[in-house]
Backbone bond lengths (Angstrom), bond angles and torsions (degrees), N, CA, C in turn:
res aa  C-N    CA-C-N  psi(-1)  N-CA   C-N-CA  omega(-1)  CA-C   N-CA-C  phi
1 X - - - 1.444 - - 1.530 111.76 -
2 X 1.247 121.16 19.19 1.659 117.25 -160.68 1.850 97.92 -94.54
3 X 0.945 100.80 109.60 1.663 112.02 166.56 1.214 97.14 109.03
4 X 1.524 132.10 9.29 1.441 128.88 164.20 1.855 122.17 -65.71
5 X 1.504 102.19 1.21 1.551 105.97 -155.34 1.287 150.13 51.39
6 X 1.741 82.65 27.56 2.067 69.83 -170.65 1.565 84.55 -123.57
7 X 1.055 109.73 156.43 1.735 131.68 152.81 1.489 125.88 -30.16
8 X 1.131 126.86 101.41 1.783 109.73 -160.43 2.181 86.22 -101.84
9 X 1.224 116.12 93.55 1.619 103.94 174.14 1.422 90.13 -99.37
10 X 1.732 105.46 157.46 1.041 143.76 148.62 1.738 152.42 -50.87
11 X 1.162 106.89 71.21 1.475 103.97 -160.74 1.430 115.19 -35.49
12 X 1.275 117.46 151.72 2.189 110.74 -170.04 1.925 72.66 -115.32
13 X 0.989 138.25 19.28 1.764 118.31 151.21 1.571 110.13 -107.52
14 X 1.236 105.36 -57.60 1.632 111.98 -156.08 1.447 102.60 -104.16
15 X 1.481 117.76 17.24 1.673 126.47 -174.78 1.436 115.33 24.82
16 X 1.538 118.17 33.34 1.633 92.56 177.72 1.953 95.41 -130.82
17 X 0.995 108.37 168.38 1.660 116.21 -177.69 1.660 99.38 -85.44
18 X 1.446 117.31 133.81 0.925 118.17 164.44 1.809 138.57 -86.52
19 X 1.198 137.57 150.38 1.088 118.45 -152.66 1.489 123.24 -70.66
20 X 1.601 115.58 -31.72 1.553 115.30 157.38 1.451 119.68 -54.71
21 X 1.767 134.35 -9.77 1.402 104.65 -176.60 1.561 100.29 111.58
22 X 1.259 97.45 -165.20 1.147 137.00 178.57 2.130 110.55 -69.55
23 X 1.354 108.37 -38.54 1.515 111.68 159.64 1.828 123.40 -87.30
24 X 1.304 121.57 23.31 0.884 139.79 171.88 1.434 136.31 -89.63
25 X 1.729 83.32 11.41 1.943 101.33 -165.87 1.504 92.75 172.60
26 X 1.433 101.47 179.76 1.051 114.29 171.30 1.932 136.34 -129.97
27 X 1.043 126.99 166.66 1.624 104.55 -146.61 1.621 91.48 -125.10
28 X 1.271 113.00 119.88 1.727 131.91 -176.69 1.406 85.04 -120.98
29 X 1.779 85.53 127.06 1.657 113.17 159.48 1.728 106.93 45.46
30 X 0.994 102.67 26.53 2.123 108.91 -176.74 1.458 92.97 80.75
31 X 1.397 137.70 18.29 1.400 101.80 164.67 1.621 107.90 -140.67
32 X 1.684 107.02 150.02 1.693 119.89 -154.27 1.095 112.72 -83.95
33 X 1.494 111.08 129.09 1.409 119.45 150.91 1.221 126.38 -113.69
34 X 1.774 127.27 142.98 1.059 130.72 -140.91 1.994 89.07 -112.95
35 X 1.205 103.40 138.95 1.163 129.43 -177.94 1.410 103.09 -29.19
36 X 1.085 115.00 -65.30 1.746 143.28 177.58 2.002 95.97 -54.00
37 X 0.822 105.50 -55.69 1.596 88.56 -172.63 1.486 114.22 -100.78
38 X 1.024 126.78 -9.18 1.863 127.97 127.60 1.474 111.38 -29.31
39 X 1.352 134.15 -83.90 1.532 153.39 176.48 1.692 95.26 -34.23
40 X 1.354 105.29 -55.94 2.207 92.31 169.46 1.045 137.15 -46.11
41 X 1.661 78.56 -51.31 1.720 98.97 -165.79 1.826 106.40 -80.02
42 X 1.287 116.36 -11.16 1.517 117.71 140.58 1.521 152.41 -54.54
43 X 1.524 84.36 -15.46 1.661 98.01 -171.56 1.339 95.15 -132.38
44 X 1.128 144.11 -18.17 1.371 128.90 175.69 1.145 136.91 -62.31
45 X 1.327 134.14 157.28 1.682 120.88 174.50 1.018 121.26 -148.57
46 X 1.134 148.76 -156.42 1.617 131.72 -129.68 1.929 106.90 -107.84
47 X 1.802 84.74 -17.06 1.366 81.92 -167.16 1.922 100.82 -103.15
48 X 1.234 114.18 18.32 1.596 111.04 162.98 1.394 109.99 -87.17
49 X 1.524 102.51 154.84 1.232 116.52 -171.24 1.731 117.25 -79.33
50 X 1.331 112.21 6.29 1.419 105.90 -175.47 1.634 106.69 -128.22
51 X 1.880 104.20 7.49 1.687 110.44 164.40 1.163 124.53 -54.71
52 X 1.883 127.84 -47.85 1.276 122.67 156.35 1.638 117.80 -50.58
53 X 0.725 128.16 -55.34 1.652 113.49 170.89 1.043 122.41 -42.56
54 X 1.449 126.90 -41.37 1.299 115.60 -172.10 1.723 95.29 -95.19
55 X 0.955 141.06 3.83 1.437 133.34 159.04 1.288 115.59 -79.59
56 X 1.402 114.68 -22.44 1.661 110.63 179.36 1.835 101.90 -91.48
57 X 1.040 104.30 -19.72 1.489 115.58 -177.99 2.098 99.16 -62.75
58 X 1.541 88.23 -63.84 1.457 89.79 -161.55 1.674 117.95 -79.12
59 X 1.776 103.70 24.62 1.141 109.91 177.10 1.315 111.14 -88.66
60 X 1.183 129.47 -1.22 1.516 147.63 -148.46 1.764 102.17 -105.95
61 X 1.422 112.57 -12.74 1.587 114.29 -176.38 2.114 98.75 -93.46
62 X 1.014 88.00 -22.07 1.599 100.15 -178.75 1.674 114.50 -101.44
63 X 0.819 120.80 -9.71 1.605 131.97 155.10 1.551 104.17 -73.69
């Protein structure tokens, strides 16, 4: 993607860049969330098995 112009950020859940860029998510406190794990982290609840992960994940915007 290098000289394509777009922004390659880093998701702080699913650590990978998504393929739109930088509009592929959205950006809390300077740090990325990817479209796709936004849409989870919307529907999930306390009793799935991948809620602690993403709570230790999204402790990282508040650090």
């Amino acid at each position: 993607m290098a000289g394509s112009g777009k922004l390659l950020p880093i998701c702080i859940i699913c650590e990978q860049v998504p393929q739109d860029g930088i509009v592929g998510g959205v950006v809390v406190n300077g740090n990325f969330i990817c479209a796709k794990c936004e849409d989870e982290l919307l529907s999930i609840t306390t009793d799935d098995v991948k809620y602690r992960l993403f709570q230790e994940k999204l402790k990282k915007i508040w650090l």
